[in-house]
N, CA, C and O atoms as a DFTB+ gen file, in Angstrom:
576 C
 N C O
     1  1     108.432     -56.018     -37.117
     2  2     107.931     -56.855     -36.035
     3  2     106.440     -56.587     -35.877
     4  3     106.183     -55.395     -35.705
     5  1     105.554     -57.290     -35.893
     6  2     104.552     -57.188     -35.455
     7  2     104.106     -57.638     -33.854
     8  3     104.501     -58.569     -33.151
     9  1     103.373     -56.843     -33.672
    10  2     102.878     -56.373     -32.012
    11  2     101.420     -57.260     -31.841
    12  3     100.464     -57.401     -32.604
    13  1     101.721     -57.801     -30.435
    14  2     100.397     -57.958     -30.186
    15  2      99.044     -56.466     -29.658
    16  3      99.474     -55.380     -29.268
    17  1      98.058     -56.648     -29.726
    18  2      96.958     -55.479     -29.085
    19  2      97.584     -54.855     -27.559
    20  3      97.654     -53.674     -27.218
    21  1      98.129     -56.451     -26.559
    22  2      98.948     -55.338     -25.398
    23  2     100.146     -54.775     -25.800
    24  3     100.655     -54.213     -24.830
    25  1     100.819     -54.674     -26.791
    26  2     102.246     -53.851     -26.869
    27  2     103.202     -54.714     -26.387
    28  3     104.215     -54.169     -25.950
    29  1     103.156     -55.823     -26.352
    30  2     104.329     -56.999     -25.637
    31  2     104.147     -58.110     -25.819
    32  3     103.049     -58.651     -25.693
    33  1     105.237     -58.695     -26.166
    34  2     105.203     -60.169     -27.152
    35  2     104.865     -60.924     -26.001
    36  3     105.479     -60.756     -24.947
    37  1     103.885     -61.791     -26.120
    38  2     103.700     -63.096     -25.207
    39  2     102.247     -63.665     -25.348
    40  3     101.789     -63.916     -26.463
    41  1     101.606     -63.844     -24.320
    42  2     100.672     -64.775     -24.600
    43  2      99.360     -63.967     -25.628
    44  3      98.676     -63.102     -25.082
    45  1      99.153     -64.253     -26.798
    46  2      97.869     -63.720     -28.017
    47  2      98.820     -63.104     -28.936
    48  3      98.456     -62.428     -29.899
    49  1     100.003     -63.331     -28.647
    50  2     101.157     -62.424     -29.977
    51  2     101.205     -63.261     -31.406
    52  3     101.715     -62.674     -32.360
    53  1     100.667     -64.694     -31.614
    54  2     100.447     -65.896     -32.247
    55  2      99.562     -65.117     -33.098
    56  3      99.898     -64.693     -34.204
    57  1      98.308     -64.918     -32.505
    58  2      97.006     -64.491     -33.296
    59  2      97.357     -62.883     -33.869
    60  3      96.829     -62.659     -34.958
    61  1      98.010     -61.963     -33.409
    62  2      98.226     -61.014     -34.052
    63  2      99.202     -61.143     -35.587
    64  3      99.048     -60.513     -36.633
    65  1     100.149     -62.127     -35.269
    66  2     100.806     -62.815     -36.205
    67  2     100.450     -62.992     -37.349
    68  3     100.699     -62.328     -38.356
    69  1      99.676     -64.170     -37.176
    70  2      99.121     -64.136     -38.144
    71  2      98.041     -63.599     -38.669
    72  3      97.870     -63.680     -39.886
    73  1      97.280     -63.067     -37.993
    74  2      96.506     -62.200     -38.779
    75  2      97.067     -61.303     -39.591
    76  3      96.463     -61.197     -40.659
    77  1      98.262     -60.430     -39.442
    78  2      98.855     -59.784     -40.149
    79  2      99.593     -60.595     -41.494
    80  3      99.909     -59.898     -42.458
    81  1      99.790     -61.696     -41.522
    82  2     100.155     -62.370     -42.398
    83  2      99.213     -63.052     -43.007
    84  3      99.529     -63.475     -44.119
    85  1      98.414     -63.234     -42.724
    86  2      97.205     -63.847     -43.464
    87  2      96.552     -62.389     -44.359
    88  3      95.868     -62.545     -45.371
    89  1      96.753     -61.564     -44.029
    90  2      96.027     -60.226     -44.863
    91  2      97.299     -59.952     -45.687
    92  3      96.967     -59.225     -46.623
    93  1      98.455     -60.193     -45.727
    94  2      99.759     -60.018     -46.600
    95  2      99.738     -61.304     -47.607
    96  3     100.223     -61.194     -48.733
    97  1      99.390     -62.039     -47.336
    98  2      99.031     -63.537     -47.889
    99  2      97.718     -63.160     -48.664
   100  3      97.894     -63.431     -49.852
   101  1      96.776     -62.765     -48.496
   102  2      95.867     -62.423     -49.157
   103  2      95.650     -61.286     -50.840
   104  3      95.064     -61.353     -51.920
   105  1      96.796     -60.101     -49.892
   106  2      97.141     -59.139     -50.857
   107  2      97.736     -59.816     -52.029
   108  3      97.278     -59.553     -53.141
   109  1      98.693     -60.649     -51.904
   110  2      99.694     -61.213     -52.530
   111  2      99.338     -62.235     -53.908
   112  3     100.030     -62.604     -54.857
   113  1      98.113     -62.452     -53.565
   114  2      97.062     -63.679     -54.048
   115  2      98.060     -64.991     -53.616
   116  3      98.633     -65.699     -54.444
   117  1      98.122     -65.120     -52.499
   118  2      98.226     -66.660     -52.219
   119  2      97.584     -67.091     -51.674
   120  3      97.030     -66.466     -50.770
   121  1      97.287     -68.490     -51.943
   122  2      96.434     -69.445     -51.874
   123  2      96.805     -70.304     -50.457
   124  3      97.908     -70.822     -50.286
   125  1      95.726     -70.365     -49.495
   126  2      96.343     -71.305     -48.288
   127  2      94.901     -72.206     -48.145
   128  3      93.697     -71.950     -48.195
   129  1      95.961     -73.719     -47.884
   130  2      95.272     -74.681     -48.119
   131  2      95.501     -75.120     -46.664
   132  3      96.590     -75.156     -46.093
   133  1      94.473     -75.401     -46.228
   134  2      93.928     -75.256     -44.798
   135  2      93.394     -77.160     -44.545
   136  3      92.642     -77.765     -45.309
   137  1      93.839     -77.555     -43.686
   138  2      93.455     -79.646     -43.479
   139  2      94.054     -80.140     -44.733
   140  3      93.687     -81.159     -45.318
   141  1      95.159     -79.216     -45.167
   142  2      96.041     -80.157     -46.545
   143  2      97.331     -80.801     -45.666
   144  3      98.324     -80.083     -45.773
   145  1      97.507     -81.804     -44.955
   146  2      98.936     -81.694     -44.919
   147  2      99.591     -82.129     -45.822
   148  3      99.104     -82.723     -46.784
   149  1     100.881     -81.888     -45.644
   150  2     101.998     -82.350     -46.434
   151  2     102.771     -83.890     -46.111
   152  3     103.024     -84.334     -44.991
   153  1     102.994     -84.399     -47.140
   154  2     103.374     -85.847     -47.059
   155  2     105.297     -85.567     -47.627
   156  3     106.308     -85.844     -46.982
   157  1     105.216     -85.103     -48.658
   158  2     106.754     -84.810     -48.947
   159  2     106.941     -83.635     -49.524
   160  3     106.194     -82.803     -50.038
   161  1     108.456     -83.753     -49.282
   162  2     108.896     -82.247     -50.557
   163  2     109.726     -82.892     -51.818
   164  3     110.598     -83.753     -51.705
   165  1     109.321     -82.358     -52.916
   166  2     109.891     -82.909     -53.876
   167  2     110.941     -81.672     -54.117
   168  3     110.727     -80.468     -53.980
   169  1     112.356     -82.462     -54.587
   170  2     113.089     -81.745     -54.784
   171  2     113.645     -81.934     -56.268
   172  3     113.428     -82.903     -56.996
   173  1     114.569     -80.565     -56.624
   174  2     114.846     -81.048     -58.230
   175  2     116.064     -79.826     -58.359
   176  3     115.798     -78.646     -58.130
   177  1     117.401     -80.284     -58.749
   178  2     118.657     -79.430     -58.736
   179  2     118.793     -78.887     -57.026
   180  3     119.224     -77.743     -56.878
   181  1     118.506     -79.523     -56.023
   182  2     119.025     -78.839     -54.816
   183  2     117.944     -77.890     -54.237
   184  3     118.158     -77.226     -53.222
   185  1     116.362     -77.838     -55.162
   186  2     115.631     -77.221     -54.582
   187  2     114.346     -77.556     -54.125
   188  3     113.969     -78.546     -54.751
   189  1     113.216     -77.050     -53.040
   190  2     112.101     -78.024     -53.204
   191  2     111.608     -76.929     -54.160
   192  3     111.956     -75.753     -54.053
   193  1     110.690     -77.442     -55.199
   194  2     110.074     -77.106     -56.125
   195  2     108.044     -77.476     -56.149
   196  3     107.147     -76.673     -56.408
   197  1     107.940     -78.819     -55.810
   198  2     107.147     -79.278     -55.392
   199  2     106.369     -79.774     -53.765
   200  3     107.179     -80.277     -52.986
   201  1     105.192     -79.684     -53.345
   202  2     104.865     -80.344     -52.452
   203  2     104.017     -81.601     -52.655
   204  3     103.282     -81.541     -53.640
   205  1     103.955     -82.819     -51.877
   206  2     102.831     -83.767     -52.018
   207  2     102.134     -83.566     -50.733
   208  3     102.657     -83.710     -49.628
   209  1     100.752     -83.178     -50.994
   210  2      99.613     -83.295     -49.819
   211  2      98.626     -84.001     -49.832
   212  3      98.482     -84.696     -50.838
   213  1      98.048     -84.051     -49.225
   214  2      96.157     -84.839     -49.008
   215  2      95.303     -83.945     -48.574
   216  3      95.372     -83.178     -47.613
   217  1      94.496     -84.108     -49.364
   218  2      93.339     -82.783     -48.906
   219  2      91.881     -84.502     -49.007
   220  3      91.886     -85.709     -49.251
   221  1      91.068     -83.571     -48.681
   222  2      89.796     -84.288     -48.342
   223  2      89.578     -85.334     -49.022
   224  3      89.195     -86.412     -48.567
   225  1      89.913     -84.962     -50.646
   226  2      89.467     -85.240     -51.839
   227  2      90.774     -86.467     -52.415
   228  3      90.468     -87.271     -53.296
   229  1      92.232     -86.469     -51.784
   230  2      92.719     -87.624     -52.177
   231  2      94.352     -86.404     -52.109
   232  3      94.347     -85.204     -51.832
   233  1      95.277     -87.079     -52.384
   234  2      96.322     -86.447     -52.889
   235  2      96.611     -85.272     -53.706
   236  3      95.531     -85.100     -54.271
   237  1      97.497     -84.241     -54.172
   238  2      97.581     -83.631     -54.570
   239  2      98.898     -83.005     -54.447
   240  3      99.382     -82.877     -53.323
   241  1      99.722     -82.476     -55.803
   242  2     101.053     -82.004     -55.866
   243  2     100.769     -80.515     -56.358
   244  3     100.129     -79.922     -57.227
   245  1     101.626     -80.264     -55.284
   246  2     101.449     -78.538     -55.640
   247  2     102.469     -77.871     -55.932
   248  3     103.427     -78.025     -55.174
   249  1     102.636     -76.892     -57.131
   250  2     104.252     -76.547     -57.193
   251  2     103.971     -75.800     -56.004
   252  3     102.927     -75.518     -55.416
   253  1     105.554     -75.480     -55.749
   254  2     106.062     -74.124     -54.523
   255  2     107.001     -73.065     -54.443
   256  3     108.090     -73.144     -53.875
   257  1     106.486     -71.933     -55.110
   258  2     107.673     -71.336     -55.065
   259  2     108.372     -71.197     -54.067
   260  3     109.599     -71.157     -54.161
   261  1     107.640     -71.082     -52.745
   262  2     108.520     -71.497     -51.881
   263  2     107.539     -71.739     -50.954
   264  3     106.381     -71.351     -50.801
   265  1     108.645     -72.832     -50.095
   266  2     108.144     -74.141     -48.515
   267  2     108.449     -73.359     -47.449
   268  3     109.624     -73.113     -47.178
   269  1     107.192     -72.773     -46.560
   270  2     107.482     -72.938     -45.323
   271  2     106.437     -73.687     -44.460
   272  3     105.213     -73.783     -44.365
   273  1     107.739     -74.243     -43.788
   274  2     107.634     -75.592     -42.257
   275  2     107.600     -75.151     -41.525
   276  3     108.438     -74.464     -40.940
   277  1     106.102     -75.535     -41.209
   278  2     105.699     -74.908     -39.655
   279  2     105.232     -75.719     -38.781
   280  3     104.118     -75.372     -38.388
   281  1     105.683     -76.787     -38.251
   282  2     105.535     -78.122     -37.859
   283  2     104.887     -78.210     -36.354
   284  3     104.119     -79.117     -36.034
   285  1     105.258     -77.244     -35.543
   286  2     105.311     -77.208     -34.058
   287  2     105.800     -77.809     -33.650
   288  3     105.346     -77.794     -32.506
   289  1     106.708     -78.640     -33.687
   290  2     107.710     -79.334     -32.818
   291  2     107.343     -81.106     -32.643
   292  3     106.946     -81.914     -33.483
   293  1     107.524     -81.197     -31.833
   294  2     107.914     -82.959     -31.853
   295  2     107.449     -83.254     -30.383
   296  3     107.472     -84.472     -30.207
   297  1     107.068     -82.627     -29.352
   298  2     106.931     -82.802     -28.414
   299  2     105.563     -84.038     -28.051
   300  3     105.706     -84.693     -27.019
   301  1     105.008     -84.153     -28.432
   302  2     103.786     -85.533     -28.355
   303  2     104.588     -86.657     -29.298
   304  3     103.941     -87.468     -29.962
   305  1     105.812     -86.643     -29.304
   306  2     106.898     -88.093     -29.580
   307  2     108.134     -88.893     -28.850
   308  3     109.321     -89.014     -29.151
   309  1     107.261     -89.435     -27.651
   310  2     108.774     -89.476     -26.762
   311  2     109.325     -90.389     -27.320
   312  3     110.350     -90.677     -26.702
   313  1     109.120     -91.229     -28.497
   314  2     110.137     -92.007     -29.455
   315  2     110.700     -90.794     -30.328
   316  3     111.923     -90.889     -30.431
   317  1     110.346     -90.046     -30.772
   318  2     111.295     -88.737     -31.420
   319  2     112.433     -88.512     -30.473
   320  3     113.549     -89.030     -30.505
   321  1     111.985     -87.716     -29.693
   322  2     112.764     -87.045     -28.672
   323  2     113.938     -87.611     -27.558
   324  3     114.657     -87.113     -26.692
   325  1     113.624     -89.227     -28.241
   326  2     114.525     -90.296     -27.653
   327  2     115.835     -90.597     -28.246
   328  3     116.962     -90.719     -27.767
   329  1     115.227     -90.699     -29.728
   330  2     115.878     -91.041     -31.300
   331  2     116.740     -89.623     -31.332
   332  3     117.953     -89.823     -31.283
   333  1     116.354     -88.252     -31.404
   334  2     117.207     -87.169     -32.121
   335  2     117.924     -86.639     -31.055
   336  3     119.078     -86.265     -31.267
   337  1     117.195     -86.494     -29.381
   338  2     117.977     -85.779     -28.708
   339  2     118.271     -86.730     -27.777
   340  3     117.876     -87.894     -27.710
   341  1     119.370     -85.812     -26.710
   342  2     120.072     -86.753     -25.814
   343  2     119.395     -86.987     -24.531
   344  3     119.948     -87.087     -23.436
   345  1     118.007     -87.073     -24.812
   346  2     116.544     -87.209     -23.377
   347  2     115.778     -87.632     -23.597
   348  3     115.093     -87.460     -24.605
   349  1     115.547     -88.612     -22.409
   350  2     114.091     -89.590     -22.304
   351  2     112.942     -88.253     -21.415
   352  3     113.037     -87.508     -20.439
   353  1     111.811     -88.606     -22.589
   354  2     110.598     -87.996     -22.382
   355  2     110.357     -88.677     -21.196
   356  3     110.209     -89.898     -21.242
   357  1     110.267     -87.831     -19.702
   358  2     109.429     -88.734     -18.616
   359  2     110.310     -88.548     -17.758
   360  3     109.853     -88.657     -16.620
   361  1     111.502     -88.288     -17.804
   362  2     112.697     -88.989     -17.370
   363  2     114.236     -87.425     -17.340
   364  3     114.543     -86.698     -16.395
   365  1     114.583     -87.450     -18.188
   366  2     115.099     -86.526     -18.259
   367  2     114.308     -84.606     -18.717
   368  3     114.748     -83.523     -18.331
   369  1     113.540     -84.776     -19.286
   370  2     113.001     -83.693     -20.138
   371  2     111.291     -84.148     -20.115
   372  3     110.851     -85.277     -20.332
   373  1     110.515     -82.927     -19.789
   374  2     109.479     -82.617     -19.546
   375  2     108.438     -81.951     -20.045
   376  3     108.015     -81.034     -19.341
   377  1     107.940     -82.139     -20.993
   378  2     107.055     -80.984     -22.285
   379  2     105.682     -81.289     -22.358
   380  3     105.199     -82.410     -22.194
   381  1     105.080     -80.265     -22.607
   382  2     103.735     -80.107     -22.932
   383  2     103.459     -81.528     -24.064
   384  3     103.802     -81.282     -25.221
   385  1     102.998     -82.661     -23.868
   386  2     102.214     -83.174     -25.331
   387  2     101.048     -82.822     -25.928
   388  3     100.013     -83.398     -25.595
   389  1     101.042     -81.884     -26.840
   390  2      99.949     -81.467     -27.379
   391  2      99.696     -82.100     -28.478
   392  3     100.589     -81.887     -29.298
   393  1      98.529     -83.080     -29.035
   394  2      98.171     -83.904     -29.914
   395  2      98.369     -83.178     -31.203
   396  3      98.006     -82.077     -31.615
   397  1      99.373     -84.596     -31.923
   398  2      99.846     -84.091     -33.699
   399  2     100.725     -83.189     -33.967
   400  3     100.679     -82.563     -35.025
   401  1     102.043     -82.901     -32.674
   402  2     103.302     -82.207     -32.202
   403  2     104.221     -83.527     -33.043
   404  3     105.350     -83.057     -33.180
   405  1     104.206     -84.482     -33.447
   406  2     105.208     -85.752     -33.765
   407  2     106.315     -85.469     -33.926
   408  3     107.178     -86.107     -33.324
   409  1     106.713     -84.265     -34.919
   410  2     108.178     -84.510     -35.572
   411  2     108.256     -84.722     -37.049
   412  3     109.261     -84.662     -37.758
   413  1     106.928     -85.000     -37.418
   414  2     106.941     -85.662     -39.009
   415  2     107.774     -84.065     -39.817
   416  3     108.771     -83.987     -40.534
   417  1     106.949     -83.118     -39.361
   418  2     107.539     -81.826     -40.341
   419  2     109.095     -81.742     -40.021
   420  3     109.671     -80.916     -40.728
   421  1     109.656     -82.210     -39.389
   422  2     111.148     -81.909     -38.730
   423  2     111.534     -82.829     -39.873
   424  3     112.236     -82.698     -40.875
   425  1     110.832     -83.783     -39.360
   426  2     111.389     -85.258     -40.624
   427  2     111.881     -84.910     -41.675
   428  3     113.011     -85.037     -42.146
   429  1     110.930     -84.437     -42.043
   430  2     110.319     -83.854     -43.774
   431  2     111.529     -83.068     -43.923
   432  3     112.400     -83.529     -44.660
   433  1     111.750     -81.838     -43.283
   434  2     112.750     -81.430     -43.672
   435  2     114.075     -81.694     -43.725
   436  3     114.823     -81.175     -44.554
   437  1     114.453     -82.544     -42.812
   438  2     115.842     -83.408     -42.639
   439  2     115.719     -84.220     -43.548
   440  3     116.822     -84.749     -43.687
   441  1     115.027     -84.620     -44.235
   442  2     114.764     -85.241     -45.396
   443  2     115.361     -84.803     -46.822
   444  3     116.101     -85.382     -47.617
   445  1     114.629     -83.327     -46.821
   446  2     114.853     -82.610     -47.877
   447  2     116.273     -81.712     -47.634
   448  3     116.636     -80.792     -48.367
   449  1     116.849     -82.103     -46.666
   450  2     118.280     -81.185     -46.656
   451  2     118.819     -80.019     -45.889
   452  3     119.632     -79.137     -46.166
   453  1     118.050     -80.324     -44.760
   454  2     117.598     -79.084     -43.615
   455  2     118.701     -79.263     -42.582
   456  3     119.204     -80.387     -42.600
   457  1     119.180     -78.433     -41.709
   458  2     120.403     -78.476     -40.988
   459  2     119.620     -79.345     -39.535
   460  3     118.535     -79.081     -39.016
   461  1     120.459     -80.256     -39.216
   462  2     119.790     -80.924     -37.690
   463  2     120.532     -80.248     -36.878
   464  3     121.413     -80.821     -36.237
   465  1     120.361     -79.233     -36.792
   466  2     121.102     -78.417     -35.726
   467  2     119.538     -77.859     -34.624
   468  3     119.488     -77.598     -33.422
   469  1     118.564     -77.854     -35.578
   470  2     117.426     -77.151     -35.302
   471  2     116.889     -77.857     -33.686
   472  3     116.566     -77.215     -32.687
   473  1     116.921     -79.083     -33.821
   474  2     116.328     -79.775     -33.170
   475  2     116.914     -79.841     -31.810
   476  3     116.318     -79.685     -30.744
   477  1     118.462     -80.153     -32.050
   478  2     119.506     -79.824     -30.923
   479  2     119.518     -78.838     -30.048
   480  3     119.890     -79.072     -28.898
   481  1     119.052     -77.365     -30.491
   482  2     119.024     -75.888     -29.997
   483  2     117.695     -76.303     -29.387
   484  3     117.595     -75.726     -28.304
   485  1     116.738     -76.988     -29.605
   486  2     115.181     -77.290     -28.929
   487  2     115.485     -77.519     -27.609
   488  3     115.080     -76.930     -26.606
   489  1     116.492     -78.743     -27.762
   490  2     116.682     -79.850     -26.524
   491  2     117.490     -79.396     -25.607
   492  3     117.610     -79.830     -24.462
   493  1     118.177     -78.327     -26.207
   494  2     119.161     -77.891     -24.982
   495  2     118.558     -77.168     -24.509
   496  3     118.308     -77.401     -23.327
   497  1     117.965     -75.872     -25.127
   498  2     117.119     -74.917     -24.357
   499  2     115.950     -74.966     -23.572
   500  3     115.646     -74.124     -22.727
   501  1     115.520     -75.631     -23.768
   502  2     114.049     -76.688     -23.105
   503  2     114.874     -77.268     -21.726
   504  3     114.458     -76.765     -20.682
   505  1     115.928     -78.203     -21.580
   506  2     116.421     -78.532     -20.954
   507  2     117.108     -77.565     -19.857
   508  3     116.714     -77.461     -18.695
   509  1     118.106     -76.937     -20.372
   510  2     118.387     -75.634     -19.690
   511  2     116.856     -75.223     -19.046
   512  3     116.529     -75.681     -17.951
   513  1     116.230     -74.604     -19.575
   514  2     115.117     -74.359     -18.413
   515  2     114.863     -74.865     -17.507
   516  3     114.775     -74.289     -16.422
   517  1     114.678     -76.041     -17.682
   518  2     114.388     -77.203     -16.445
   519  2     115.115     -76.912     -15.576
   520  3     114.808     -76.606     -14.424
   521  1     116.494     -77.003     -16.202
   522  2     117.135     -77.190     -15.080
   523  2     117.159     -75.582     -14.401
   524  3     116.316     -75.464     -13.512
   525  1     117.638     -74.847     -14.556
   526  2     116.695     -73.316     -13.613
   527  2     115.653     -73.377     -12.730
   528  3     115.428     -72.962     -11.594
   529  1     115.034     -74.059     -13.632
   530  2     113.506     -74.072     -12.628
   531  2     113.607     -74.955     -11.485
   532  3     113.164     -74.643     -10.379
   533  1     114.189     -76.064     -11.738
   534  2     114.529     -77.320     -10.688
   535  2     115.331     -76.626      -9.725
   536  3     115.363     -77.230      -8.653
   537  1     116.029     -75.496      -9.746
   538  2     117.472     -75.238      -8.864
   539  2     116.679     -74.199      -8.247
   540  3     116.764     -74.284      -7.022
   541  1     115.624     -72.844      -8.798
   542  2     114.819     -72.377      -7.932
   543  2     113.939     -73.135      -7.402
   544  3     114.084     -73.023      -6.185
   545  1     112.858     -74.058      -7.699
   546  2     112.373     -75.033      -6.622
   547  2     113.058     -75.566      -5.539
   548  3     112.313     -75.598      -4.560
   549  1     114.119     -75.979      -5.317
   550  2     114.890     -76.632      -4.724
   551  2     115.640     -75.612      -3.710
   552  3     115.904     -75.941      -2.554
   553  1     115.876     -74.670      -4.113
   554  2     115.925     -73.069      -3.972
   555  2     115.043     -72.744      -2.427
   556  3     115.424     -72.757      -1.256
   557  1     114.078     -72.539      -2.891
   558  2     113.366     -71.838      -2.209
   559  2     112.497     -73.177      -1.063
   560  3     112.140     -72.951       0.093
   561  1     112.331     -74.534      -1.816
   562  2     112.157     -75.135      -0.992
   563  2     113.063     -75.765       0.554
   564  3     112.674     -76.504       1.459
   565  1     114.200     -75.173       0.345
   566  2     115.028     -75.531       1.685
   567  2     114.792     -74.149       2.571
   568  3     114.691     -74.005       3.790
   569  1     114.749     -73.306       1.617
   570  2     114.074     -71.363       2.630
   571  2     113.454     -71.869       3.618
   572  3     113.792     -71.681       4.787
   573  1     112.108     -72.832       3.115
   574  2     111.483     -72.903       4.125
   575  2     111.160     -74.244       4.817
   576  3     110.508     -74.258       5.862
């Protein structure tokens, strides 16, 4: 596990993260391609093998020994979040939209053969919160 500088996972535990992985990534000689996104995964016998990206310069296929999806979530898609889970953005369920959150990487991988279970465990737990938080508001607002 890696630690953030205060000794407790929470807010700057991101940046300790990866910094530690970016210097393991380094040791390793791998290569990170930074404003490349990814457009697909190519697959071949049941595996992804390939990526297709865009970098500055136009397209580009990269083998992979191996894909990791790190998408951030879907939350700046209340047509996502309409389509996969059982809540209207606005309405039922309440999230941060942070610009270029879509869903495309979720896509991508439900695409390539990824369990949609992932997305489900989002919506409930996100939800579940709410609802906590709504029942202490509501809570404490009749106290007084």
């Amino acid at each position: 596990m890696v630690k953030p500088k205060t000794g407790n996972p929470g807010l700057r535990a991101a940046a300790t993260m990866i910094k530690a992985m970016t210097e393991r990534a380094d040791e390793l000689g791998v290569e990170i391609l930074l404003e490349t996104p990814v457009k697909s995964l190519i697959k071949e016998d049941g595996e992804i093998i390939d990526v297709v990206a865009n970098d500055k310069e136009g397209d580009l296929e990269v083998y992979a020994g191996a894909v990791i999806i790190s998408t951030g979530g879907f939350g700046d898609s209340p047509e996502f979040i309409k389509k996969h889970a059982p809540y209207e953005w606005g309405k039922d369920i309440f999230s941060y939209r942070i610009p270029g959150l879509t869903g495309d990487g979720i896509q991508m991988a439900w695409d390539a053969g990824a369990a949609y279970v992932i997305l489900i465990m989002y919506s409930y737990m996100y939800t579940r919160f709410l609802k906590y938080l709504f029942f202490f508001i509501n809570f404490f607002h009749k106290l007084y």
